[in-house]
C-alpha positions as CSV (number, residue, x, y, z in Angstrom):
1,X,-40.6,12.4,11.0
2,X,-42.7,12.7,7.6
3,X,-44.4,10.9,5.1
4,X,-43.1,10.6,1.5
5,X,-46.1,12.1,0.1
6,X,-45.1,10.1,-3.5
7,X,-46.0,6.1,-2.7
8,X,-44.6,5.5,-6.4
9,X,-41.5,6.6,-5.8
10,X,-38.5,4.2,-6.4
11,X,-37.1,4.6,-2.9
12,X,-40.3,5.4,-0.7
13,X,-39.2,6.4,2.9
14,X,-41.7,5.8,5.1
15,X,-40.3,7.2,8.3
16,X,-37.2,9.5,8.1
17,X,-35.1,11.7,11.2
18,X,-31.7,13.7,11.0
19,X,-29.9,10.7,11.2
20,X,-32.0,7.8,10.0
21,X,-34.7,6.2,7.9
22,X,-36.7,3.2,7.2
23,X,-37.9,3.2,3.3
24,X,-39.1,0.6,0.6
25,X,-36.6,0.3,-2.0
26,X,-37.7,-1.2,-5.7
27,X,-34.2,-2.3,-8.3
28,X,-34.1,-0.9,-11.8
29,X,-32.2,-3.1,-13.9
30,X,-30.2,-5.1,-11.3
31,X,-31.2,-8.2,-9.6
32,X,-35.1,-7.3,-10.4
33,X,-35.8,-10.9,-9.2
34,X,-34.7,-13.6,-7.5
35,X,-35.6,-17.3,-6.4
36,X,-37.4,-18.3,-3.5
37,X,-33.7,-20.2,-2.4
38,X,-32.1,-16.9,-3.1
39,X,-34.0,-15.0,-0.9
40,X,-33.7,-17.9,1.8
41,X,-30.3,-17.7,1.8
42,X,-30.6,-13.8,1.8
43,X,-32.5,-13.9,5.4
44,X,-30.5,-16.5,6.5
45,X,-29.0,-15.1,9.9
46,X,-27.5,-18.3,10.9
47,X,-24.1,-20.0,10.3
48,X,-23.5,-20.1,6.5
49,X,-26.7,-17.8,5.8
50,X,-25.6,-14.8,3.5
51,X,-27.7,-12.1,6.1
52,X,-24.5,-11.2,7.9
53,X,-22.3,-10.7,4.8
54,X,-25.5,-8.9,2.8
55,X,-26.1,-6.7,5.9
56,X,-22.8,-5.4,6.3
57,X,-22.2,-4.5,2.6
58,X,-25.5,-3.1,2.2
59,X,-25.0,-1.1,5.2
60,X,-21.8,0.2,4.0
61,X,-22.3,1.3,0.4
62,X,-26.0,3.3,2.4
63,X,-22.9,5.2,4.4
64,X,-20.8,6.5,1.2
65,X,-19.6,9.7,2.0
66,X,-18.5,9.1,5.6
67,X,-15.7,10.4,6.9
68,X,-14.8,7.4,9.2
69,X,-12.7,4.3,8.6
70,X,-14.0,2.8,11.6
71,X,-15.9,-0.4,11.0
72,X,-16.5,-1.3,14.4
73,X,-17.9,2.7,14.7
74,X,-20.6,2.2,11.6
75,X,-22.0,-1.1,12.9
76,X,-22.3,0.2,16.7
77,X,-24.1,3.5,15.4
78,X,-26.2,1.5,13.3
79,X,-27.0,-1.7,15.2
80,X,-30.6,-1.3,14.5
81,X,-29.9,-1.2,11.1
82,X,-31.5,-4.4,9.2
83,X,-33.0,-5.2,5.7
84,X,-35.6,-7.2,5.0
85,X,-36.2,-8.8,0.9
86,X,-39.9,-9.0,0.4
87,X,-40.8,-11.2,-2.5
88,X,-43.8,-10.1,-5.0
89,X,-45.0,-11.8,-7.9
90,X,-43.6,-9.4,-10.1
91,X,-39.8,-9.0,-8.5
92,X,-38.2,-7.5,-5.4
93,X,-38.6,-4.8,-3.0
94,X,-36.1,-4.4,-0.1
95,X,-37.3,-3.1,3.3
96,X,-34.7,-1.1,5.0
97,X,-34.8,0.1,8.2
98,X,-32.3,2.3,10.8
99,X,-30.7,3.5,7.3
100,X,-28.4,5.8,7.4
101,X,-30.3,9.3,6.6
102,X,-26.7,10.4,4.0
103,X,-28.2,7.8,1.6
104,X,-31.0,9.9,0.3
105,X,-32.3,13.5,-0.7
106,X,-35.6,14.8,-0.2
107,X,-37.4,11.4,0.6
108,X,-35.8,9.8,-2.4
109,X,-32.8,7.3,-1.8
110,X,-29.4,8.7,-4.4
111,X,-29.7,7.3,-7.2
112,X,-25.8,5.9,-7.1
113,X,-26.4,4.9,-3.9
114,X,-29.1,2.5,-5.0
115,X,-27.0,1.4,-7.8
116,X,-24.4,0.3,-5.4
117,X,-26.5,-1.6,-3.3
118,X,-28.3,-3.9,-5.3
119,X,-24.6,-4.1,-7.0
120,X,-23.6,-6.1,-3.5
121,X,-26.8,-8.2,-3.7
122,X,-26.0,-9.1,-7.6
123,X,-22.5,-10.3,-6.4
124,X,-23.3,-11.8,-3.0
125,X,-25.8,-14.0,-4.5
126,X,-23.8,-15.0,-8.0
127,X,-20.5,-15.8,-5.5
128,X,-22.8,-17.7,-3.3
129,X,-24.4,-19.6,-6.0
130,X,-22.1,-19.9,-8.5
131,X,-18.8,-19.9,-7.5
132,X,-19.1,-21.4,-3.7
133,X,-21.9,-24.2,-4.2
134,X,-21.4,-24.7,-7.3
135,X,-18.8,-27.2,-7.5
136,X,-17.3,-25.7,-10.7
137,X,-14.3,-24.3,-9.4
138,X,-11.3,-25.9,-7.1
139,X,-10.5,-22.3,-4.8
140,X,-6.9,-24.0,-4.9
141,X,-5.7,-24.2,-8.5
142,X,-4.5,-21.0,-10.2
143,X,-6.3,-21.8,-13.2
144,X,-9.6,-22.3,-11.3
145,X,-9.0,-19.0,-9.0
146,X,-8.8,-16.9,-12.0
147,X,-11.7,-18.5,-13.8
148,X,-13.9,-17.9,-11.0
149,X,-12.6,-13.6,-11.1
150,X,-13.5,-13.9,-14.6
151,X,-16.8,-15.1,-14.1
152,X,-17.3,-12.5,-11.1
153,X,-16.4,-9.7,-13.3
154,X,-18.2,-10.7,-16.2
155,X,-21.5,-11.1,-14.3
156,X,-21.0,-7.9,-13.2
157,X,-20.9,-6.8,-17.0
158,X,-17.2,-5.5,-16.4
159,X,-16.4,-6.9,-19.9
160,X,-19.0,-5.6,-22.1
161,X,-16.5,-2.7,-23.2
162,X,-14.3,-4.4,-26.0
163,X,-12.3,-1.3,-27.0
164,X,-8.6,-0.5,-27.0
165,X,-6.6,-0.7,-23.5
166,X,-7.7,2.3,-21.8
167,X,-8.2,2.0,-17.9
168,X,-6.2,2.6,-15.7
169,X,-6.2,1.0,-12.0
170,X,-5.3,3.8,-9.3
171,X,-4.1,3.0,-6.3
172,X,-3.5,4.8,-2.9
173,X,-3.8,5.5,0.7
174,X,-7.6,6.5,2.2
175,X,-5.7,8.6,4.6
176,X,-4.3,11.3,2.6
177,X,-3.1,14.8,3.2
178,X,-5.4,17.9,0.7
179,X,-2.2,18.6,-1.0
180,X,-1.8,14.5,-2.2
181,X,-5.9,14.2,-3.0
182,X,-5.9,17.7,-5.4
183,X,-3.1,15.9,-7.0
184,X,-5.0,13.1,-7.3
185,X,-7.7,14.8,-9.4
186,X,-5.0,16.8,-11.5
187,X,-3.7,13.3,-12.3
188,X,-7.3,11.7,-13.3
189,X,-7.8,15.3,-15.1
190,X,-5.2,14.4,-17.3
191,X,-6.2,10.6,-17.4
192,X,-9.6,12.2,-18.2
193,X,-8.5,14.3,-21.1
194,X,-6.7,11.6,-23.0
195,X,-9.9,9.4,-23.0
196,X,-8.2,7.4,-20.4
197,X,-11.2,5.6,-17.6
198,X,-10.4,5.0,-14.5
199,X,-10.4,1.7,-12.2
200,X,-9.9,2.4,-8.0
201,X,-10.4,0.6,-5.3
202,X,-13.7,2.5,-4.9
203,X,-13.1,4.6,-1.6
204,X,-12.4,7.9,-0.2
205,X,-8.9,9.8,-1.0
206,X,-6.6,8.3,-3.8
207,X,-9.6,6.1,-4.7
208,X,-11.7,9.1,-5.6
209,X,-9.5,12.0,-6.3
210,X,-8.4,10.0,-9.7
211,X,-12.6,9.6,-10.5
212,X,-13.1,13.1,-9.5
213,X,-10.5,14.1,-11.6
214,X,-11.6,12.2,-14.5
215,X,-15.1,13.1,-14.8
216,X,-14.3,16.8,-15.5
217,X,-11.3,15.5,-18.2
218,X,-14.4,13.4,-19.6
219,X,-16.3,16.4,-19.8
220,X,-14.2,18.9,-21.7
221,X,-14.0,15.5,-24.5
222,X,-17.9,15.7,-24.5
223,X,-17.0,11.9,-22.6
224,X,-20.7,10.3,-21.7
225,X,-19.3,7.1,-21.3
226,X,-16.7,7.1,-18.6
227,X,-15.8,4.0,-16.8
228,X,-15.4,4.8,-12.8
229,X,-15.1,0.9,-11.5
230,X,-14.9,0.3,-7.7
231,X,-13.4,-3.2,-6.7
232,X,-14.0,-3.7,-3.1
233,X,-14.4,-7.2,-0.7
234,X,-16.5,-7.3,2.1
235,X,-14.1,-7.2,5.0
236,X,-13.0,-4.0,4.3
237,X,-16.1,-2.6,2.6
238,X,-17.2,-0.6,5.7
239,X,-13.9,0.9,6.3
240,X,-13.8,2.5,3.0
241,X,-17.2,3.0,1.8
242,X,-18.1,3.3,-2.1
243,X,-17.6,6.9,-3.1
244,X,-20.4,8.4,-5.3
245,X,-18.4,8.6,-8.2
246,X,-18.1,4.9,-8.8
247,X,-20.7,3.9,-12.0
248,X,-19.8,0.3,-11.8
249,X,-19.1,-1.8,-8.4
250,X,-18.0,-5.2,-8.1
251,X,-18.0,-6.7,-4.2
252,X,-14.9,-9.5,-4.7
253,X,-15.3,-12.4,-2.3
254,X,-11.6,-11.7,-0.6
255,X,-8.5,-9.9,-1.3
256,X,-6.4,-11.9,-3.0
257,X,-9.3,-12.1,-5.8
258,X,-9.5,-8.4,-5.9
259,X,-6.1,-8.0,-6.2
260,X,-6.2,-10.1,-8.9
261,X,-9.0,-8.7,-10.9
262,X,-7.3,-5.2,-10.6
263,X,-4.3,-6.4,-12.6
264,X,-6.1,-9.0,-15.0
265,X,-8.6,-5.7,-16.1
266,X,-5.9,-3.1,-15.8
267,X,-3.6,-1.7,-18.8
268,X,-1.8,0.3,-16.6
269,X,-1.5,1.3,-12.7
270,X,-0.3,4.2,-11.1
271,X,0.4,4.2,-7.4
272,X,-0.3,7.7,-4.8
273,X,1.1,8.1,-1.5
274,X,-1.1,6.0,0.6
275,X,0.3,3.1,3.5
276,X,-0.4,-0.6,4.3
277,X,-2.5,-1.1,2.4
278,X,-0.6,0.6,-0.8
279,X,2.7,-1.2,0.3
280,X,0.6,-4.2,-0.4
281,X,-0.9,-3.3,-3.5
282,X,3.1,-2.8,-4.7
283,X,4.1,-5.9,-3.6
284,X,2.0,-7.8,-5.0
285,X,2.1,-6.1,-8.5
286,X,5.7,-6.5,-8.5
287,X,5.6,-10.3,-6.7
288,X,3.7,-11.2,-9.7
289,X,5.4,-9.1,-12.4
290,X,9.2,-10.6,-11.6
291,X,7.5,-13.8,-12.1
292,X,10.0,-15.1,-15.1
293,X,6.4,-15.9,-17.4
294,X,6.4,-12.2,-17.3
295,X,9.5,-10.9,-17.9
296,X,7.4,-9.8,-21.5
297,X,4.3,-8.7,-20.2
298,X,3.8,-4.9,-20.8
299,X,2.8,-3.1,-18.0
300,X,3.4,1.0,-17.3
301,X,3.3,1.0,-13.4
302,X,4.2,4.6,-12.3
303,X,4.7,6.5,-8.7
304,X,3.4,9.7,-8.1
305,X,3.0,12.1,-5.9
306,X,3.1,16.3,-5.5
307,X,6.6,17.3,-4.4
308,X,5.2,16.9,-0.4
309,X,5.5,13.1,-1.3
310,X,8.8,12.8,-2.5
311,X,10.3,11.3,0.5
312,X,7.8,9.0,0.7
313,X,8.6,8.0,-2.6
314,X,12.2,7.7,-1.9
315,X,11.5,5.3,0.8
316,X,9.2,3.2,-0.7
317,X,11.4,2.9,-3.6
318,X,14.4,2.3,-1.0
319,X,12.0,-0.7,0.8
320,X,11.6,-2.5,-2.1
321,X,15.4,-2.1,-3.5
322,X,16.2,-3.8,0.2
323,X,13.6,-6.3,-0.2
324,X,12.8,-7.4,-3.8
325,X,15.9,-6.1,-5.7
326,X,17.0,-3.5,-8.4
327,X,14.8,-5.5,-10.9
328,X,11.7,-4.6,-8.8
329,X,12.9,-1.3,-9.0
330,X,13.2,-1.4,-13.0
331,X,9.4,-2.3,-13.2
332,X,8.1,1.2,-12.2
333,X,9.1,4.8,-12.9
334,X,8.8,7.8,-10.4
335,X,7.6,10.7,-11.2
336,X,7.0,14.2,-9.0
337,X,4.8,16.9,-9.7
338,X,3.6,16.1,-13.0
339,X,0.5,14.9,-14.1
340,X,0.4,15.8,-17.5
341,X,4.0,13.5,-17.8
342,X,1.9,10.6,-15.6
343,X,-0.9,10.3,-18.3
344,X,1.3,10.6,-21.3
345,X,3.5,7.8,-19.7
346,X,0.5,5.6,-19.7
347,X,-0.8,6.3,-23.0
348,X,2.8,5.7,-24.2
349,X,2.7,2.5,-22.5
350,X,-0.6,1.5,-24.0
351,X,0.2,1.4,-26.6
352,X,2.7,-1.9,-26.0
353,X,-0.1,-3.3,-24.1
354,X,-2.2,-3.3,-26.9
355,X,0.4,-4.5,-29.8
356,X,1.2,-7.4,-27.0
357,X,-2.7,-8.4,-26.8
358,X,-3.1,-7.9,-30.5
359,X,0.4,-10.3,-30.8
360,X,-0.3,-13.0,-28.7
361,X,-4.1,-13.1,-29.1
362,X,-5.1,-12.1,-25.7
363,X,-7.9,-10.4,-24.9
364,X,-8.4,-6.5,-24.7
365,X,-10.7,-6.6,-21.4
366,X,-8.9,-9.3,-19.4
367,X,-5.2,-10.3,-19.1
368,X,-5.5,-14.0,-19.2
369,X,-1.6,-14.3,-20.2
370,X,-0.3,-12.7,-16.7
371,X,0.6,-15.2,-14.7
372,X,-0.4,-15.2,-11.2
373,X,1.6,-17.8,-8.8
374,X,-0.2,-19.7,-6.3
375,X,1.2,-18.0,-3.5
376,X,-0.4,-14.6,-4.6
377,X,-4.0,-16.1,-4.9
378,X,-4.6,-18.4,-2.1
379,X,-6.6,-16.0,0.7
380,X,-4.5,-15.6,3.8
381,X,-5.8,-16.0,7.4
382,X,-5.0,-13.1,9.7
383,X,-4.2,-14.3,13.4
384,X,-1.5,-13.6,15.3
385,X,0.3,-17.5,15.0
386,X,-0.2,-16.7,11.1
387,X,1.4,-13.5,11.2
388,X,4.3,-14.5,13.5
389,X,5.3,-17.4,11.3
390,X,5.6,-15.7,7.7
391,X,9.2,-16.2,6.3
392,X,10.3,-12.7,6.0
393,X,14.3,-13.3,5.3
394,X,16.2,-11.4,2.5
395,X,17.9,-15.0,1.7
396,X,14.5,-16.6,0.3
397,X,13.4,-16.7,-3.2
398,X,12.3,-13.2,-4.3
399,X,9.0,-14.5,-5.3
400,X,8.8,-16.1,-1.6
401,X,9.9,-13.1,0.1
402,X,7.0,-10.4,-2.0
403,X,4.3,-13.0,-1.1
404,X,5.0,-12.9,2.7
405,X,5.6,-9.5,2.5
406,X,2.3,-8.4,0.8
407,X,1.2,-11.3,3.6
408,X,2.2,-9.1,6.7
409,X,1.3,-5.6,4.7
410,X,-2.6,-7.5,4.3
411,X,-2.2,-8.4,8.3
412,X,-2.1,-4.6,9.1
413,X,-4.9,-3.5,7.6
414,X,-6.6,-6.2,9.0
415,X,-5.5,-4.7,12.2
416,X,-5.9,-1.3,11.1
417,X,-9.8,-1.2,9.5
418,X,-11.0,-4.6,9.5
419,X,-13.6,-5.4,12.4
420,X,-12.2,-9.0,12.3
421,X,-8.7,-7.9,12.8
422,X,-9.5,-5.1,15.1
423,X,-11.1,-7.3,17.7
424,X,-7.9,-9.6,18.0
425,X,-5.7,-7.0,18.8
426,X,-8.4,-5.7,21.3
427,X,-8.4,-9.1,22.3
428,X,-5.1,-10.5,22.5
429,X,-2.2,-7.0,21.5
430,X,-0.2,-6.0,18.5
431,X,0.6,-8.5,15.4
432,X,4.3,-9.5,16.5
433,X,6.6,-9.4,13.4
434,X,9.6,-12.1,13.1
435,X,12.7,-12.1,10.3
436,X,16.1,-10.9,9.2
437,X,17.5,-8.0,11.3
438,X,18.0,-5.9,8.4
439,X,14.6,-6.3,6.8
440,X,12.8,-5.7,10.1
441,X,14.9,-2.6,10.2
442,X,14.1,-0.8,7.2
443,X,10.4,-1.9,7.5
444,X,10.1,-0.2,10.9
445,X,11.7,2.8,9.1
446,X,8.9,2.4,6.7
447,X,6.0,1.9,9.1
448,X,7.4,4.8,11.4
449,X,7.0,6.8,8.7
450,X,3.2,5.9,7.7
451,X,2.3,6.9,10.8
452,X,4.6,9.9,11.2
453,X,2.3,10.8,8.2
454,X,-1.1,9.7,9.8
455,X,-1.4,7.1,6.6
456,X,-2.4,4.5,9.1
457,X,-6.1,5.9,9.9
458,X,-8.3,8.2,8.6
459,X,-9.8,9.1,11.9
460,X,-8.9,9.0,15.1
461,X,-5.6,8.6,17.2
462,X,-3.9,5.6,15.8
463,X,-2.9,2.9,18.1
464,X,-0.1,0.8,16.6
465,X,-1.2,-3.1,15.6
466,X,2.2,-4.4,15.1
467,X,5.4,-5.0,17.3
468,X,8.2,-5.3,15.8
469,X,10.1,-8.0,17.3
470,X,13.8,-7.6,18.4
């Protein structure tokens, strides 16, 4: 144990160990104040308080760089961990104690690190305030969800950058093989190059290969201003951790809203190898794109992979063909083994995005002429009844079928990473999956082959949380 022999530091520890330390921690620029209610509902550890939600998140971004998608593992290891607000006449100063000891170097927290976490307190206490108690926004309507991403984002000063369509959302599994990730950086190399930013769902593997990637393309440009946004949620936060990279991070309240912001600030999205959690991402980008209001809307959507990934290409593709159609199919290209071809596909492509915008009036930053169905933005509950009565039949609506099927895909990662969702199948056994015969087959072909390819879990022997039933 030492003392920080610096009390002016901006992260003072005051006790520190191999694995752990308590320190003071002072904001720059974020959240430099708050009210007295604020900081009520902050401490707040009973039902409704924000301390459990502010705990967890705050834990999580302090454990960036883990190599664990093990919630239930981060919260037992760091049970002790807590953080206190203390309230001074001239701001903030958070009290953390039991932190994990990754967060910092040489008695000084990192200073992304400390980026990230007063990035969770901005957004848990705007959501709290302003889009829960508020009374402003009906969490029902389509026009009111969106609204309320919108103002999320734009507290988060996601919008400041009014330029030409440039960012790109990556998507992908955490769970990857080396071969996939270093083609994940050659990709955001060439995304990089072109002056391209990049937009990920902020963790390890496909989520930071792309930002790695980028920041050297950047470089070579003489780039200083690179955009590496992370949109995250809080029940899956702790499973995949911030990575470093990320310079701006936005904490969405669920899924569905992420989801949502990822394809209202996107110009483009290209999909890696990754599993559930990918095969949701895909169905719900092309659930909302068949949508007949956007039969016009640009969007360049490409699959990519290194030759390894082909056949997992080839099933994906061969899912959705089964399950949404040959006009699903028509919304994305593939492509193998090229990134150069990836990034001039989506500069190509950006090119339609922004003559559409500039056409129709809409905005550069956020897509407020996509239309988002209802079914695509309500939050779904993950229990076993819920999961067992989704409509998955090839004989309902296409739009019906994509938004039970991103419904079931969102129920396995629950089951996979979530703590919520990994104590019910403790508790009560696999997710049991009903529907048609031949949809249920080819999605067990599909599922055997995530985990055939250990995209299930990133460590650990998995244990399958889903039966399907015969």
């Amino acid at each position: 144990m030492k003392k920080n022999p610096d009390p002016s530091t901006q992260a003072e520890v005051i006790i520190e160990s191999e694995d752990f330390v308590d320190a003071r921690v002072t904001p720059q620029g974020i959240m430099e104040t708050l009210s007295h209610d604020e900081v009520a509902k902050l401490l707040d550890r009973g039902q409704g308080g924000l301390y459990p939600l502010f705990r967890r998140c705050a834990l999580a971004v302090l454990n960036s760089g883990s190599q664990s998608d093990d919630a239930f593992e981060l919260f037992e290891k760091h049970k002790d961990f807590e953080i206190r607000i203390v309230q001074q006449s001239w701001g903030i100063k958070l009290e953390i104690t039991h932190a994990p000891a990754v967060a910092f170097v040489d008695g000084k927290m990192i200073r992304g690190v400390k980026e990230h976490l007063f990035s969770v307190l901005r957004d848990i206490v705007y959501i709290a305030n302003e889009i829960v108690e508020s009374g402003r926004f009906n969490l029902q309507e389509p026009e009111s969800i969106t609204n309320a991403v919108f103002c999320i984002i734009r507290n988060a000063r996601l919008l400041d950058n009014k330029g030409k369509p440039d960012l790109i959302v990556c998507w992908g599994g955490h769970s990857i093989s080396r071969d996939e990730y270093d083609y994940t950086k050659q990709v955001g190399y060439e995304l990089g190059l072109r002056g391209l930013n990049v937009c990920t769902g902020c963790g390890p593997g496909a989520m930071k290969g792309p930002m790695k990637g980028a920041t050297i393309g950047h470089a070579k440009q003489r780039i200083t201003t690179g955009r590496y946004i992370g949109l995250t949620e809080p029940s899956i936060v702790a499973a995949e951790s911030p990575n470093p990279i990320v310079n701006h991070l936005v904490i969405m309240p669920d899924i569905e809203k992420r989801l949502e912001a990822f394809v209202r600030l996107g110009h483009g999205i290209i999909v890696f190898p990754g599993g559930v959690g990918t095969a949701e991402e895909i169905l719900y980008l092309l659930g909302v794109l068949l949508d007949p209001a956007n039969a016009k809307q640009p969007m360049p959507v490409v699959f990519t992979g290194p030759t390894s990934s082909a056949a997992y290409f080839q099933r994906m593709d061969e899912f959705v063909g089964v399950t949404l159609g040959k006009e699903a199919q028509s919304r994305y290209k593939i492509i193998i083994d090229d990134p150069a071809e990836v990034a001039r596909v989506m500069v190509s492509g950006l090119h339609h995005v922004h003559n559409h915008r500039r056409a129709t009036g809409d905005a550069f930053n956020f897509n407020w002429t996509l239309r988002i169905p209802r079914d695509f933005q309500l939050p779904f509950d993950v229990t076993h009844e819920s999961v067992a009565a989704l409509d998955l039949y090839l004989d309902r609506p296409v739009h019906v079928r994509a938004a039970n099927l991103r419904r079931m895909f969102s129920a396995l990662v629950s089951g996979n990473v979530k703590e919520a969702g990994v104590r019910q199948i403790e508790a009560r056994g696999p997710f049991e999956i009903h529907g048609d015969k031949v949809l249920l087959s080819h999605l067990d072909e599909l599922l055997a082959q995530f985990v055939a390819q250990k995209r299930m879990k990133l460590s650990g022997e998995y244990k399958p949380v889903y039966k399907i039933a015969s």
